[in-house]
MARTORDO-13851 format. One line per field, with one value per residue (C-alpha): x, y, z; chain; residue number from 1; residue in three letters. Coordinates in pm, 1 decimal. Layout:
REM residues N
xx: [X,...]
yy: [Y,...]
zz: [Z,...]
ch: [A,...]
i: [NUM,...]
aa: [ala,...]
This chain:
REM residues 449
xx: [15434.6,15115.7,15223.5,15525.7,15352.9,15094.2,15371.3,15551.8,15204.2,15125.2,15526.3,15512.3,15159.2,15255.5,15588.3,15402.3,15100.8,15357.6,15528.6,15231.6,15075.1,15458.9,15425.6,15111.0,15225.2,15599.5,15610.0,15957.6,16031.4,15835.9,16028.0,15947.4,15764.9,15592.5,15736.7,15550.2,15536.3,15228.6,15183.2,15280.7,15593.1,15485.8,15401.4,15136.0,15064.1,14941.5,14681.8,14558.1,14483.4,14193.9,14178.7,13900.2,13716.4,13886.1,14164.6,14309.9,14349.4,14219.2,14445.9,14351.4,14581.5,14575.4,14773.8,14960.5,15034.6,14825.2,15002.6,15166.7,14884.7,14662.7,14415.3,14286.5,13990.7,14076.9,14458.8,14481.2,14539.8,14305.8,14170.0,14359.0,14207.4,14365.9,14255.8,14563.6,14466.0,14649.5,15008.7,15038.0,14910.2,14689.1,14293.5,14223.8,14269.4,14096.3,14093.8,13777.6,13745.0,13628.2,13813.7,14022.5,14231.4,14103.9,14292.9,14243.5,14352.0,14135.0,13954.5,13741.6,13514.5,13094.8,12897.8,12757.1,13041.5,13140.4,13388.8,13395.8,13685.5,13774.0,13917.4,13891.1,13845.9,13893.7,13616.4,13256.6,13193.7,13253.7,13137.9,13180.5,12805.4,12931.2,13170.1,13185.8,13460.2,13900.1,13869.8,13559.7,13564.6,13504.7,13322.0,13253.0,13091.9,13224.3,13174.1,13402.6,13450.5,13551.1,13209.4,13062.8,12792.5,12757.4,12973.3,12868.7,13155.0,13081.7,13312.4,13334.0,13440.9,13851.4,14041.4,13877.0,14073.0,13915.0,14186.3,14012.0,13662.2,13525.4,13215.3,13028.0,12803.4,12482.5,12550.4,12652.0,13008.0,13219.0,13493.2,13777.2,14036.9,14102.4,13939.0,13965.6,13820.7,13785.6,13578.9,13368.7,13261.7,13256.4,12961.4,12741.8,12795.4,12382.4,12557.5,12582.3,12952.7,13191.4,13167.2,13107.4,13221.3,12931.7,12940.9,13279.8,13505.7,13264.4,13472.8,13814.0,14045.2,14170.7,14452.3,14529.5,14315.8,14128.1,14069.4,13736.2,13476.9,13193.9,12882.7,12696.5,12415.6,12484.4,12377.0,12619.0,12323.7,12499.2,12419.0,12647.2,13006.8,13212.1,13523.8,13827.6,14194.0,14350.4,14581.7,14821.6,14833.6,14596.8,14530.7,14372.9,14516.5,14310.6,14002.6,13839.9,13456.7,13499.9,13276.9,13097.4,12966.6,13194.5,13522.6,13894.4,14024.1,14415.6,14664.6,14889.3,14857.9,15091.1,14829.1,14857.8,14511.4,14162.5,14094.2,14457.0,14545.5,14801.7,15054.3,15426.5,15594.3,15634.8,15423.5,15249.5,15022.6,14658.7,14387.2,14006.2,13794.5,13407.9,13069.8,12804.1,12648.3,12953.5,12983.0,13347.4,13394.6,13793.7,14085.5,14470.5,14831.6,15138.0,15505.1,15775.0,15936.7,16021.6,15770.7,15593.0,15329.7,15060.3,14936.6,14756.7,14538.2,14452.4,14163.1,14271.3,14099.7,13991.9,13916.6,14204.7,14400.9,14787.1,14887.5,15190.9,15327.8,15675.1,15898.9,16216.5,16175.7,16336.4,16163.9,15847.2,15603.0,15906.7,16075.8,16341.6,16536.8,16717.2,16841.6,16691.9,16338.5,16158.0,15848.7,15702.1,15438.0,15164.6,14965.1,14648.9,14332.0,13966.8,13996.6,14300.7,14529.5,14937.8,14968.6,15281.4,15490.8,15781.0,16035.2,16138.6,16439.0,16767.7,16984.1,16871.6,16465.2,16230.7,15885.6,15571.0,15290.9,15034.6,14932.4,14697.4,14646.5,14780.8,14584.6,14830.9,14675.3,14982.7,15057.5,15202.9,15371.0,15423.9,15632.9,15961.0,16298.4,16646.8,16839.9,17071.7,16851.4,17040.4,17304.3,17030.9,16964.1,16941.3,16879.1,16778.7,16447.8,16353.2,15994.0,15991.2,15755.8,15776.0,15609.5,15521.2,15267.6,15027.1,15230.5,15457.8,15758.8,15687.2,15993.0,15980.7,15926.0,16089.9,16122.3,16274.3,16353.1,16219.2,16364.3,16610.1,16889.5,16630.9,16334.0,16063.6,15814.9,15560.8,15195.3,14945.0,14946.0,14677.5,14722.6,14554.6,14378.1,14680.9,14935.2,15055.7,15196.4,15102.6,15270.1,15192.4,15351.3,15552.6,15916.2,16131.4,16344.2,16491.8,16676.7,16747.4,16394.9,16238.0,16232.7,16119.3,16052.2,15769.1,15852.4,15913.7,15641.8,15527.8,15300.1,15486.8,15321.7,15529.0,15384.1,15580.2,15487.7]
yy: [3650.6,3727.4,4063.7,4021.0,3759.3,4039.4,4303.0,4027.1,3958.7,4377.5,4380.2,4087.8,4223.7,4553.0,4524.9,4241.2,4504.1,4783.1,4536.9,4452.9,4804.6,4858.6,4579.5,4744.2,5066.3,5008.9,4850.5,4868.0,4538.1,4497.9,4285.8,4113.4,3778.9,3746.2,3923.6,3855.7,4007.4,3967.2,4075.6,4050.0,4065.9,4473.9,4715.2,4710.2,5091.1,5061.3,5288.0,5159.6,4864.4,4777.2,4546.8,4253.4,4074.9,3755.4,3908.0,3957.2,4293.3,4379.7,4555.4,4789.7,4939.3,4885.9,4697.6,4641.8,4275.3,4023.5,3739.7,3614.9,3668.8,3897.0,3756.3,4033.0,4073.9,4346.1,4432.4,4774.4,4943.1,4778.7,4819.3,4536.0,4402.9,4132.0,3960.5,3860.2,3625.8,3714.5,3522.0,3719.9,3434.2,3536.5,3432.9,3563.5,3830.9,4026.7,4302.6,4514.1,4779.1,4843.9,4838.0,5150.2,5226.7,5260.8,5301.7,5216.5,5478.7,5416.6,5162.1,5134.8,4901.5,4979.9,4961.7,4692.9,4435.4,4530.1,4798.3,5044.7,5148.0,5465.3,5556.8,5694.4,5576.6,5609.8,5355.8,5315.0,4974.9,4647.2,4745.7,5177.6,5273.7,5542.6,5826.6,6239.2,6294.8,6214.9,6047.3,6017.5,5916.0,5586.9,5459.9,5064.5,4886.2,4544.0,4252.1,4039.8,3831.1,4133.3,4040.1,4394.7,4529.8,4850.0,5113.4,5489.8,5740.3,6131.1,6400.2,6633.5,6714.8,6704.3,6521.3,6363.2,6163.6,6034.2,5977.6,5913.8,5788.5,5781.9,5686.8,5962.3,5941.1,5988.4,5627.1,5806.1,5864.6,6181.9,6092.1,6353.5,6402.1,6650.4,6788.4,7046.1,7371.9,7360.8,7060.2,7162.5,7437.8,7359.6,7094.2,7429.2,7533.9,7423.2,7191.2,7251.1,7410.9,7557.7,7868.0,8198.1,8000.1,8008.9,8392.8,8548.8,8338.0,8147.8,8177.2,8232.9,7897.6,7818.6,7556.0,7233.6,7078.0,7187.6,7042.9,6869.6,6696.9,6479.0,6423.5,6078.5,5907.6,5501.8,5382.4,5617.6,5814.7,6194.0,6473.9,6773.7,6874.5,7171.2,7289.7,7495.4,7622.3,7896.3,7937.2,7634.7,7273.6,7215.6,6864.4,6688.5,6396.0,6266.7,6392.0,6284.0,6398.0,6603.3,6602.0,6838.0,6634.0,6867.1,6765.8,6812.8,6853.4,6760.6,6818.6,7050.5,7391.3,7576.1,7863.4,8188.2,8335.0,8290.0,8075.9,8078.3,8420.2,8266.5,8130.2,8019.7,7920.4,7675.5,7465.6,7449.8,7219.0,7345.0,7250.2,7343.7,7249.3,7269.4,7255.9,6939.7,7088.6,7170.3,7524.4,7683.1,7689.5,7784.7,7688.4,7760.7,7734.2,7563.5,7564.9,7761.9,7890.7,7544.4,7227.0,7131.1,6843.0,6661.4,6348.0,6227.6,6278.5,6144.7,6282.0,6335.3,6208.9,6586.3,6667.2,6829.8,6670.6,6537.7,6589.6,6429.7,6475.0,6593.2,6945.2,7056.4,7437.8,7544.5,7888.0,8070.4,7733.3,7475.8,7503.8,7293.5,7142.0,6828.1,6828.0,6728.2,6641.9,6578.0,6383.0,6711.0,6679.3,6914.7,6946.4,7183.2,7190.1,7230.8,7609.4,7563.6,7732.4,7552.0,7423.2,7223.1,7139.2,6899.9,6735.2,6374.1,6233.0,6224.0,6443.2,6250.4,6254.2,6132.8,6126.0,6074.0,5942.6,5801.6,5823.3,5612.9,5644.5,5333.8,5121.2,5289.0,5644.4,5720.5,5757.3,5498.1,5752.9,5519.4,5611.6,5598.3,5760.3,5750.6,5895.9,5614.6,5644.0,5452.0,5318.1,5063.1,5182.1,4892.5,5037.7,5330.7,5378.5,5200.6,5142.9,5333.3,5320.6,5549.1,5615.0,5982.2,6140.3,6412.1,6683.8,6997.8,6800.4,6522.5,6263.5,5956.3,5660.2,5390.6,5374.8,5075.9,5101.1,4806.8,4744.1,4600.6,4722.2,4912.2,5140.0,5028.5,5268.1,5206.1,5364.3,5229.1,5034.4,4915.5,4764.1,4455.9,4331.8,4154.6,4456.5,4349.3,4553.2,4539.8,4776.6,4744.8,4911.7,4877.4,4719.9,4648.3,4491.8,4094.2,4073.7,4167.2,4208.8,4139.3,3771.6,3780.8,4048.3,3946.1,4217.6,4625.4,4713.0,4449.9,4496.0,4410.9,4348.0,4308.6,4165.7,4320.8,4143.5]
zz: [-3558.2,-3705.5,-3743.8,-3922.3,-4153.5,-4227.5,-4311.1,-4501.9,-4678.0,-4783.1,-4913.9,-5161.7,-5276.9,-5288.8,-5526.5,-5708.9,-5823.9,-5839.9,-6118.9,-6251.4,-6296.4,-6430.0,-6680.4,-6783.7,-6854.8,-7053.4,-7377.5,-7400.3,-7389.1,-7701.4,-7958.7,-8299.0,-8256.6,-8618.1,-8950.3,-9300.9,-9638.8,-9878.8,-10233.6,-10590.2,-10832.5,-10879.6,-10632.3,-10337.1,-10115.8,-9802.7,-9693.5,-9327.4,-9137.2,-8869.8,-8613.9,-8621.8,-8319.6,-8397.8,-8314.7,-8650.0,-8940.6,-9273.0,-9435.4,-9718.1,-9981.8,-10403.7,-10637.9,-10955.6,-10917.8,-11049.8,-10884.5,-10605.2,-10295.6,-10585.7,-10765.1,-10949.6,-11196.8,-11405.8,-11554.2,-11372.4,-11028.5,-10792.8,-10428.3,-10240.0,-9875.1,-9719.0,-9413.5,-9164.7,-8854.2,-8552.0,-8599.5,-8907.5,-9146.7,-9435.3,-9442.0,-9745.7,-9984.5,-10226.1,-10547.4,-10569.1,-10844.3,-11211.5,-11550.2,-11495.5,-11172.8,-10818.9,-10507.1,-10105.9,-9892.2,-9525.8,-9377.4,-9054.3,-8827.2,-8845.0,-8555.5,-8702.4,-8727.8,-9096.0,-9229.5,-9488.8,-9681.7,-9835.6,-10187.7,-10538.8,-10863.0,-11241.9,-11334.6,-11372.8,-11387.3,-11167.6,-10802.6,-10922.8,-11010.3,-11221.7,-11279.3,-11241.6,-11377.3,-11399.6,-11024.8,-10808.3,-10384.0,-10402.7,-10028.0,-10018.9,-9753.6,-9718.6,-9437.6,-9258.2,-9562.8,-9783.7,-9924.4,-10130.1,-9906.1,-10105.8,-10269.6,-10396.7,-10531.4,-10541.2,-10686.8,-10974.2,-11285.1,-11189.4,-10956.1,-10610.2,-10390.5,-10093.3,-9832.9,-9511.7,-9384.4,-8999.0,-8907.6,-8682.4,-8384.8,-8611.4,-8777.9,-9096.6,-9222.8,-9255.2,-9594.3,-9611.6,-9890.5,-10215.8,-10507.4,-10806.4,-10744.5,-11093.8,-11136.6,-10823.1,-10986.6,-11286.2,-11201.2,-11211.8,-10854.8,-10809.4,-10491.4,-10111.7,-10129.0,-9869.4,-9678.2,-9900.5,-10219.2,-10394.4,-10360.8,-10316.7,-10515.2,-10797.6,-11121.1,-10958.9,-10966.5,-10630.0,-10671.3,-10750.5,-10447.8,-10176.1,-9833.6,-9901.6,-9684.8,-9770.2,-9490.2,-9583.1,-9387.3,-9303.3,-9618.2,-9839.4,-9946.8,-10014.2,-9692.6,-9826.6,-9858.3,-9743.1,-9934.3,-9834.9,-9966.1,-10168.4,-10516.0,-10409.5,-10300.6,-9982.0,-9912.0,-9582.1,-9462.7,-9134.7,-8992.5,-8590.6,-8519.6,-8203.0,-7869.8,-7995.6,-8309.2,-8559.6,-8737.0,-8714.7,-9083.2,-9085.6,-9369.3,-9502.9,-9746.3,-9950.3,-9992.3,-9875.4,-9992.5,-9970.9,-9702.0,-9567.4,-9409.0,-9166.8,-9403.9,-9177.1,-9471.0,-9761.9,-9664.8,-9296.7,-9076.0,-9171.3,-8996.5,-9010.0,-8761.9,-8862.6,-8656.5,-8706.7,-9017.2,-9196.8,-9104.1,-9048.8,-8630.0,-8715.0,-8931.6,-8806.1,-8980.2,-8784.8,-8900.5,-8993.4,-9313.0,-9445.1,-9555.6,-9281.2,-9307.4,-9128.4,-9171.7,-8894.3,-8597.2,-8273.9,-8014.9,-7657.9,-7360.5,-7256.9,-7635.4,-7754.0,-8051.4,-8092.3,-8485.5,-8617.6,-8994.1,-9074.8,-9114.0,-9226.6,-9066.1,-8775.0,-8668.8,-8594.6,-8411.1,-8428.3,-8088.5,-8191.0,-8479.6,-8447.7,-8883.7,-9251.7,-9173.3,-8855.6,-8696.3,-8599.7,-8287.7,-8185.2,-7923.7,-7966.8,-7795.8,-7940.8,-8029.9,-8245.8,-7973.9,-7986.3,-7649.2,-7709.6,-7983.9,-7998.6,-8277.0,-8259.1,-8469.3,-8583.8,-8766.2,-9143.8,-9252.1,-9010.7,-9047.3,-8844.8,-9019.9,-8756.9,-8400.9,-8204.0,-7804.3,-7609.9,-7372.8,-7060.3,-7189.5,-7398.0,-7743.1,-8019.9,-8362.9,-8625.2,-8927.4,-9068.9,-9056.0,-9217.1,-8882.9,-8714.1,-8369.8,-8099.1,-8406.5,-8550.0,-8870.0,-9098.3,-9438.4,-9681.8,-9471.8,-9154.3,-8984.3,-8703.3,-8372.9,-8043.5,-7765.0,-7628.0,-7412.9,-7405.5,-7154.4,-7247.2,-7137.1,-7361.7,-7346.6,-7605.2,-7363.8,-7611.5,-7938.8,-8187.8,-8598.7,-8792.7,-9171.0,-9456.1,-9617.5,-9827.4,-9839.5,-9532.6,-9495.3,-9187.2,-9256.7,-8956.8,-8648.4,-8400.4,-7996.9,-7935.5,-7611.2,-7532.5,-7561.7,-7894.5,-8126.2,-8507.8,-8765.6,-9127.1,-9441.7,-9740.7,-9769.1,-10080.2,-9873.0,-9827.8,-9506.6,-9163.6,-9029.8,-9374.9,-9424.8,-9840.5,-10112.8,-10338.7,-10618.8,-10584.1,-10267.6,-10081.4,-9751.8,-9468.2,-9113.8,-8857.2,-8495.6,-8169.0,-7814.4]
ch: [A,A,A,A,A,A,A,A,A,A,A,A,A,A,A,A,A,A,A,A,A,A,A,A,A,A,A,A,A,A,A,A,A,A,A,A,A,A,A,A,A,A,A,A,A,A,A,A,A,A,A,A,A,A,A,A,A,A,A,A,A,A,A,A,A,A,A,A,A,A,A,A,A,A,A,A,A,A,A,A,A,A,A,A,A,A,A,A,A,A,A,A,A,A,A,A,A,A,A,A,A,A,A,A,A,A,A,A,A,A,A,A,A,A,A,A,A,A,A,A,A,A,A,A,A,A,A,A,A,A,A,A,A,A,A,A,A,A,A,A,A,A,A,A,A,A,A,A,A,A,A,A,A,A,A,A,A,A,A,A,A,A,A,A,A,A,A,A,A,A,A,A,A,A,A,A,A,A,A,A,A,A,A,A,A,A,A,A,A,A,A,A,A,A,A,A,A,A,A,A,A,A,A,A,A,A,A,A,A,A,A,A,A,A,A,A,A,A,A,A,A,A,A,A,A,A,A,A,A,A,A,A,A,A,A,A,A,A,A,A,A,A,A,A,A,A,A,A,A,A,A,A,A,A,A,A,A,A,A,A,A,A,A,A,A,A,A,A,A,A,A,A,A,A,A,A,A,A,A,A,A,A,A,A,A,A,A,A,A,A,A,A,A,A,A,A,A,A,A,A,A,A,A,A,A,A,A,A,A,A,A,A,A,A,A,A,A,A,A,A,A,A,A,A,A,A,A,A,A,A,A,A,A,A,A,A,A,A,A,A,A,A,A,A,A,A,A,A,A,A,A,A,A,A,A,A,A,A,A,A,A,A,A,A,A,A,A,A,A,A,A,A,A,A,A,A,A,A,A,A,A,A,A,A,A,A,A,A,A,A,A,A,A,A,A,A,A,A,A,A,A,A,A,A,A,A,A,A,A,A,A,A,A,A,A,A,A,A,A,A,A,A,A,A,A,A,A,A,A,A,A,A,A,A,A,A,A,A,A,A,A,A,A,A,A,A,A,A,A]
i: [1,2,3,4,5,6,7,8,9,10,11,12,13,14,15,16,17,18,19,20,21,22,23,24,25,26,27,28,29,30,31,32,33,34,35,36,37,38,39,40,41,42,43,44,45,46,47,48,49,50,51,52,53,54,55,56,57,58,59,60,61,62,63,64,65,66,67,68,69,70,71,72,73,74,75,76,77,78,79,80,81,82,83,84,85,86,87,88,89,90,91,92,93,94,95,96,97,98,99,100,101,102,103,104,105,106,107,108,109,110,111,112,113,114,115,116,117,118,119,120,121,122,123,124,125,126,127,128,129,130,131,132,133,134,135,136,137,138,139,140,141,142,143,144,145,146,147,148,149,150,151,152,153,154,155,156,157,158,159,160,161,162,163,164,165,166,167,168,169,170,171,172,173,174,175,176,177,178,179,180,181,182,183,184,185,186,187,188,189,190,191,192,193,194,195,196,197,198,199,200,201,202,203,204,205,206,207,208,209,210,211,212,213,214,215,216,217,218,219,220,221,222,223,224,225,226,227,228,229,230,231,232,233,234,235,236,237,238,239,240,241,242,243,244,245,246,247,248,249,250,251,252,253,254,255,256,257,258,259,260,261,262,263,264,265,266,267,268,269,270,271,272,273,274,275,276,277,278,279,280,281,282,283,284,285,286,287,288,289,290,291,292,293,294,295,296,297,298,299,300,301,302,303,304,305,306,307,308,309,310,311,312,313,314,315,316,317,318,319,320,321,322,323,324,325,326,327,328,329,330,331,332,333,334,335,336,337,338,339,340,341,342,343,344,345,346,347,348,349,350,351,352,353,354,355,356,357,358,359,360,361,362,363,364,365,366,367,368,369,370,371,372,373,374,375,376,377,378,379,380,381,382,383,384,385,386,387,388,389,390,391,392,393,394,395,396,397,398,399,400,401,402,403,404,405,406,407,408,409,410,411,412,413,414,415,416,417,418,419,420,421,422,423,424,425,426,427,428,429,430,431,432,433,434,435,436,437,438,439,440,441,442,443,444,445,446,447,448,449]
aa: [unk,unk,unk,unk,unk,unk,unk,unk,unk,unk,unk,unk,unk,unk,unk,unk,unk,unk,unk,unk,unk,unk,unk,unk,unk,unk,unk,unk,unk,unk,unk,unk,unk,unk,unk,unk,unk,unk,unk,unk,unk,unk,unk,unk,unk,unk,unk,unk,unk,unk,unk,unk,unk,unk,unk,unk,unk,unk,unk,unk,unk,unk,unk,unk,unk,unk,unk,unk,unk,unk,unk,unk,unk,unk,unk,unk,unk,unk,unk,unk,unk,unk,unk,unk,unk,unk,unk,unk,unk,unk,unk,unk,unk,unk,unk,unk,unk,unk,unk,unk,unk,unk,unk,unk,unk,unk,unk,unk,unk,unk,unk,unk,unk,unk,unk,unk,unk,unk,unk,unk,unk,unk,unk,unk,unk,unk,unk,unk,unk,unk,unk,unk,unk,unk,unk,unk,unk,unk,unk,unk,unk,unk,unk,unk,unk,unk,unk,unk,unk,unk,unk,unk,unk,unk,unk,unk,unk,unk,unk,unk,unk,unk,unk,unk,unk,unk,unk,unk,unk,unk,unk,unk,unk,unk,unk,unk,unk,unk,unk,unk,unk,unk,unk,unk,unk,unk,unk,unk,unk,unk,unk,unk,unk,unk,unk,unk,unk,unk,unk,unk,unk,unk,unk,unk,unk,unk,unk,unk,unk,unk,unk,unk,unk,unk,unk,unk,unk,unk,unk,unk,unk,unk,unk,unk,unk,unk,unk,unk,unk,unk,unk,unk,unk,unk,unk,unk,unk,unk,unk,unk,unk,unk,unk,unk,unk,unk,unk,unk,unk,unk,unk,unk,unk,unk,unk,unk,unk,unk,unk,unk,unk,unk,unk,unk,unk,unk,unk,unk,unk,unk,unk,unk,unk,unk,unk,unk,unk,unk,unk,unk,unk,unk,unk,unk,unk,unk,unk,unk,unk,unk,unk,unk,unk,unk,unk,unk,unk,unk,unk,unk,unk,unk,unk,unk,unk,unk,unk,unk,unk,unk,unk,unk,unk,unk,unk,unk,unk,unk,unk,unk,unk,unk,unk,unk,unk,unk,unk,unk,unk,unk,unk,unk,unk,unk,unk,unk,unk,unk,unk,unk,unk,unk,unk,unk,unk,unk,unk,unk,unk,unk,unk,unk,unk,unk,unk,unk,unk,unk,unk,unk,unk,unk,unk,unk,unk,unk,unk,unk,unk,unk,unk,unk,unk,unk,unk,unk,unk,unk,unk,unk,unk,unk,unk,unk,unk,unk,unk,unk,unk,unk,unk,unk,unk,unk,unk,unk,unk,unk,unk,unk,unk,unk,unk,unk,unk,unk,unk,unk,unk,unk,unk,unk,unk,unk,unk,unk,unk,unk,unk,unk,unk,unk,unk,unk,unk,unk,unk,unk,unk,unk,unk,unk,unk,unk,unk,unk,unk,unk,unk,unk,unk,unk,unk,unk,unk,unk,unk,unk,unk]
């Protein structure tokens, strides 16, 4: 007897962890449990959201709105944070700027408990010590409050848009985005520039932007910067400090020249990968003859890198084509070589425009698509969230479409410590998933469990 009730025993154990570990590891059963729009009667962008130890987000972005959930100081374009508790309610919410326009495009937790957002700016007054030039990076140090801590901008004469910020393993920060080779050097060229600039190419216009990165040390103070692109549009998108303390620059270039001698196509996957000072280590091209583009980056547990972004080619690195545009995957390790590239979609414009490992060691790609995946399209552009894995054979594990009968466009998403789901982007939608429209783009954070 005592043996069968010991057999009995290891069964019910047995399936009950095997559930459990496969509870654990699917989040297909994943549905909507909280859906909320904040913002104005004119239009708030989105640029990313964090997670906070309560539980909760800040969400970072900018705004036209002066009304509504914005209280804003000055009648322009502003940096908008809002704080959102963890049932999707807002705490508080906040417009941080000068006179002129500034806009939010990243924001991260400090090892200290604060954040720091990244951006770029037209002014030079309110929290903006001063301005270089059309558009400066803009970095600002906040607190849990959204309380100022400090903020520094850097740039040139031209253009700089800051359009992501990590924090690296010295305590300082590495800030990533576009500027002007004409307003870098026309500051006088006296700075720390990219690789053989200074030299080879001083006087000769590149394009419109380069792919530009900015070293600072934790209190903003300015380290150096490294520059890098050709005659056309190159512009980074993402960057991740890798294992070996350098940085993986992600974007997309049009170029063909100068520092682009691998051009695919229109325009390709580009990205440069540099060592712990700022000096090149390599820099490759992905895509085909069409527009391929990347916009994000995630670090692999054996240091090699998943990049997601979009393409409309269908040759040369793109295995596959499934029609219009694609959430084009790749897989690459830390010496730039392709180990794996796959295309996720529908037959209409689909678009990948994050990615974020899982707590089960997969992979949540969060962005937004126009294809009628598993006939529940419910608009012009839906929110859309899958789930994929690291191997050649990548399959999508699930993946659900979020939206309105109108333009929803997902930008970020973070996992909680409860397996939660939050998405957050911008909707001008007013039904089906979307319970209210505010005015033109409204944030809208959606809450799976």
């Amino acid at each position: 007897m005592r043996i069968v009730v010991f057999a009995l025993t290891f069964i019910f154990f047995s399936c009950s962890n095997s559930e459990q570990e496969n509870s654990l590891n699917s989040l297909s059963e994943l549905s909507i449990v909280a859906s909320k729009t904040f913002g104005g009667s004119l239009d708030e962008k989105i640029g990313s959201v964090v997670k906070t130890s309560d539980g909760g987000m800040i969400v970072v972005g900018h705004t036209n709105s002066s009304d509504g959930d914005i209280n804003k100081q000055y009648d322009q374009i502003d940096i908008w944070i809002i704080k959102i508790d963890s049932q999707g309610n807002k705490v508080w919410s906040k417009t941080i700027g000068g006179s002129k326009n500034d806009y939010g495009t990243s924001i991260i937790a400090t090892n200290d408990g604060n954040f720091i957002i990244s951006g770029y700016t037209e002014s030079s007054d309110g929290i903006v010590p001063s301005n270089f030039g059309l558009h400066d990076f803009l970095v600002v140090k906040i607190n849990s409050s959204g309380d100022v801590i400090w903020s520094k901008n850097y740039g040139f004469s031209g253009h700089d848009h800051a359009h992501k910020i990590i924090q690296t393993s010295d305590g300082g920060y590495f800030v990533v985005g576009f500027s002007e080779y004409s307003g870098i050097e026309g500051s006088g060229g006296t700075q720390n520039n990219g690789e053989g600039h200074e030299i080879g190419h001083k006087g000769v216009l590149h394009g419109s932007g380069e792919f530009i990165g900015v070293k600072i040390d934790s209190q903003g103070e300015f380290m150096w910067y490294r520059y890098f692109g050709g005659t056309q549009n190159d512009r980074v998108n993402d960057v991740v400090e890798a294992n070996d303390g350098g940085f993986l620059m992600v974007g997309f270039s049009e170029s063909s020249d100068f520092d682009i001698n691998d051009n695919k196509g229109s325009y390709d996957f580009w990205v440069v990968k540099l060592q712990s000072n700022g000096s090149l280590a390599w820099k490759h091209n992905y895509g085909g003859s069409g527009i391929d583009q990347a916009f994000g980056v995630v670090k692999t547990n054996n240091n090699s890198y998943l990049i997601v972004g979009r393409s409309n080619s269908d040759d040369k690195d793109i295995s596959v084509s499934l029609g219009g545009f694609d959430a084009w995957v790749i897989h690459i390790d830390d010496h730039g070589h392709l180990i794996w590239n796959k295309s996720f979609g529908g037959s209409e414009f689909d678009s990948a425009e994050q990615v974020r490992m899982l707590s089960n060691g997969n992979f949540g790609i969060v962005g937004n698509t126009r294809s009628n995946l598993n006939n529940s399209l419910k608009g012009e552009n839906d929110f859309w969230f899958l789930e994929v894995d690291n191997k050649a054979n990548s399959k999508v594990y699930w993946q659900k479409t979020f939206g309105g009968s109108n333009i929803d466009i997902a930008k970020d998403f973070y996992q909680n410590n409860n397996n939660e789901i939050f998405i957050v982007g911008e909707s001008q939608s007013s039904d089906f998933d979307v319970n209210i429209n505010r005015g033109n783009n409204d944030l809208w954070m959606l809450k799976l469990k």
